[in-house]
C-alpha positions in Angstrom: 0.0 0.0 0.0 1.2 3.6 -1.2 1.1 6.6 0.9 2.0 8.4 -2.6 4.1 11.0 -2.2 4.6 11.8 1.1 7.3 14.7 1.6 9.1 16.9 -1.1 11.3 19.4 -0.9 10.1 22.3 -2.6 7.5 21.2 -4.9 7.8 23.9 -7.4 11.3 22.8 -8.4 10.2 18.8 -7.0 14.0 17.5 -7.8 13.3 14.8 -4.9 10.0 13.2 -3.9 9.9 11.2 -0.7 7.2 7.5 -1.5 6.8 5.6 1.2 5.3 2.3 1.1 4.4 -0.2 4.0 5.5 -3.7 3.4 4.9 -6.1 6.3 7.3 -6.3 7.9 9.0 -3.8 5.9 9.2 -0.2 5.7 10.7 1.1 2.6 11.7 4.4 1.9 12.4 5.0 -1.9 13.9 7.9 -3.2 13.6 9.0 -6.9 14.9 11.7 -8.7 12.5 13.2 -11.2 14.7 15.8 -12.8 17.8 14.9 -14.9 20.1 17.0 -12.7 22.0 15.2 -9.9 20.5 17.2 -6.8 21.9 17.0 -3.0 19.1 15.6 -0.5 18.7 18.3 2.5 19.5 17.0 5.2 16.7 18.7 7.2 14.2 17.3 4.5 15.3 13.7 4.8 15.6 13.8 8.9 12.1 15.3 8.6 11.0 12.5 6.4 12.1 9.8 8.6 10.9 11.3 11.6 7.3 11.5 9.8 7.5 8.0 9.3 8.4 6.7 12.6 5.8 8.9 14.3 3.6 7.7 11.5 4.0 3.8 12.4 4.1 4.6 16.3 0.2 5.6 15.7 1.1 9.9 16.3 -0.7 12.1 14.2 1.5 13.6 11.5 0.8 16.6 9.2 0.7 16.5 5.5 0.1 18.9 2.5 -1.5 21.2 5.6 -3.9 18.2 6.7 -3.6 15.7 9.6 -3.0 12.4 9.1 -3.5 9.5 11.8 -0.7 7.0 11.8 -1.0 3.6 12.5 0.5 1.8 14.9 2.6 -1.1 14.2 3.3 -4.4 16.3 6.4 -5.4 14.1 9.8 -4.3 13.9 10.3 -2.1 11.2 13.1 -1.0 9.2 13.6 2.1 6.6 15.9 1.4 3.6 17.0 4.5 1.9 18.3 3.7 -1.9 20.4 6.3 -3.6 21.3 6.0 -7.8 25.2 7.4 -7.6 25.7 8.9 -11.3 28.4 8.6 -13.3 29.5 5.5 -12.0 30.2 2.0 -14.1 29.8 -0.9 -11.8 31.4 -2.8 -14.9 34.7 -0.7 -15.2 34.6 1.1 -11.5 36.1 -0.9 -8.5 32.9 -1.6 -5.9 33.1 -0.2 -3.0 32.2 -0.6 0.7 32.1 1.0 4.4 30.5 1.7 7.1 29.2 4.5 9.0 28.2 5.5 12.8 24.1 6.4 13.2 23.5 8.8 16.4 21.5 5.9 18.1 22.0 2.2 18.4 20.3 1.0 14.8 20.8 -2.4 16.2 19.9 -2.8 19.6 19.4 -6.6 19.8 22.9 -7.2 17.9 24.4 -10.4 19.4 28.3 -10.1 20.3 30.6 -11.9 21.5 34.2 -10.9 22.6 38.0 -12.8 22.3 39.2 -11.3 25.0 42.6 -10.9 27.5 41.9 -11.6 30.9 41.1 -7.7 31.6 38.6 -7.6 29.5 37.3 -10.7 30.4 36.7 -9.5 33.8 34.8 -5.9 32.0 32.4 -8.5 30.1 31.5 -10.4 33.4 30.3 -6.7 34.6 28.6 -5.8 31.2 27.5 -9.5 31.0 28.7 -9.7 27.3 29.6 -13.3 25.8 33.3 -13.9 25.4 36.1 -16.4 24.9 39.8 -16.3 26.3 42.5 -17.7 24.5 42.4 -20.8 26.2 38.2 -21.5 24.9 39.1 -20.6 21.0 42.1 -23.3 21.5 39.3 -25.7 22.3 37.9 -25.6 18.8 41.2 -27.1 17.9 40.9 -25.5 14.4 37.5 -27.5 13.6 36.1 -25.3 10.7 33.0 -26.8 11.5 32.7 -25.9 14.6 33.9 -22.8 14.2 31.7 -22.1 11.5 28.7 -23.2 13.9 30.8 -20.5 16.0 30.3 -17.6 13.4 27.0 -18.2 12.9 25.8 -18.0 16.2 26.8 -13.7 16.7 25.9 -11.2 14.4 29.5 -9.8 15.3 33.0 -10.0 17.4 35.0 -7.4 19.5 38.7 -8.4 20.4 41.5 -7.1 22.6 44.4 -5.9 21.0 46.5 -7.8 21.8 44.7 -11.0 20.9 43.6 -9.5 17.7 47.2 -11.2 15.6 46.3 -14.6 16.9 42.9 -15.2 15.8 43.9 -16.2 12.4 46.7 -18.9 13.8 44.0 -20.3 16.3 40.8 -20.0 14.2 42.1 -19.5 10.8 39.9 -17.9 8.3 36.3 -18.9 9.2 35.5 -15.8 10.8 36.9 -13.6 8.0 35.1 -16.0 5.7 31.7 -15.3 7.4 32.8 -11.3 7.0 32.9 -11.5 10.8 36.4 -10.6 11.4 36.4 -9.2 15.0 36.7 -4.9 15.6 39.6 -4.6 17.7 39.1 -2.9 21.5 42.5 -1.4 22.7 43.7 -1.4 26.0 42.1 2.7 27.0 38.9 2.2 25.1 35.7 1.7 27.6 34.0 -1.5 26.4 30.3 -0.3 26.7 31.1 2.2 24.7 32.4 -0.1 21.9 29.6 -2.2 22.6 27.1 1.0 21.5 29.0 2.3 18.6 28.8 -1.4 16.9 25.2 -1.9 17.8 25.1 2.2 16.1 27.3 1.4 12.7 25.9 0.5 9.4 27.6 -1.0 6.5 27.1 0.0 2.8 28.2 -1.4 -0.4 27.9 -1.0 -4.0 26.0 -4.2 -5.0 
């Protein structure tokens, strides 16, 4: 179902037009260009957009075109997925690229993590009750790509101390590299809840 167009910029020049549609259980946020020029997205437009929507799907009245709209409340998770065309760009001749980027707020709460850790970090995940391993437990898998396969699959993502971070690859080899879950390293000064936030907060993008 189409909510049509739901925000735009300034419709008298209309280079962007914001169409939302609801897709259970996904939101999608789809942004078209309807001129020929390349034009920048406001950043005020697009956080206005997204705010819109939220309120939208938490039930909260939202205002459009001048006239109220009720939202409607949602009992699913939702997610917004902004897709951008880049121009002048040959995915057959250009090298694809890839990254990630830090949201203000935790985009994945729920994120399931696991640390390798040195013993004082060890001690910092029994007070944050994070999972992690020490040496000693990833020696245990005794190189078993199986098992540590099994191992990769069950966290969305790894944290390691630094000074563990060179020996993964000798005691695991390359199953968690191979199941893109290399770990981020934590070094010695960094506070681990805040590491802990800022992975749940970064997104990862890539030219498909």
């Amino acid at each position: 179902k189409s909510l049509g167009r739901f925000i735009a910029a300034d419709e008298s020049q209309h280079p962007i037009f914001f169409t939302l549609f609801f897709f259970q259980p996904l939101f999608f946020l789809f942004l078209s260009l309807s001129s020929e020029k390349m034009s920048k997205i406001n950043p005020e437009v697009l956080a206005n957009a997204i705010h819109d929507i939220l309120a939208y799907a938490r039930g909260e009245e939202i205002t459009k075109g001048g006239e109220d709209i009720k939202g409607k409340k949602r009992n699913f998770l939702e997610t917004i997925e902004l897709q951008v065309t880049l121009k002048n760009i040959d995915p057959s001749k250009d090298k694809r690229f890839s990254g990630t980027f830090k949201l203000p707020d935790a985009a994945r709460p729920s994120l399931k993590i696991c640390m390798l850790a040195n013993e004082a970090h060890a001690e910092q995940c029994k007070e944050l009750g994070l999972d992690f391993l020490t040496v000693a437990d990833l020696k245990k898998f005794n190189k078993d790509k199986k098992l540590i396969k099994n191992f990769a699959k069950s966290y969305d993502a790894f944290l390691a101390s630094e000074s563990l971070i060179k020996q993964i690859p000798r005691i695991l080899g390359p199953g968690l590299n191979k199941a893109g879950k290399f770990p981020t390293v934590v070094t010695h000064g960094e506070p681990l809840a805040a590491k802990v936030e800022e992975l749940k907060s970064t997104i990862k993008f890539q030219m498909k």
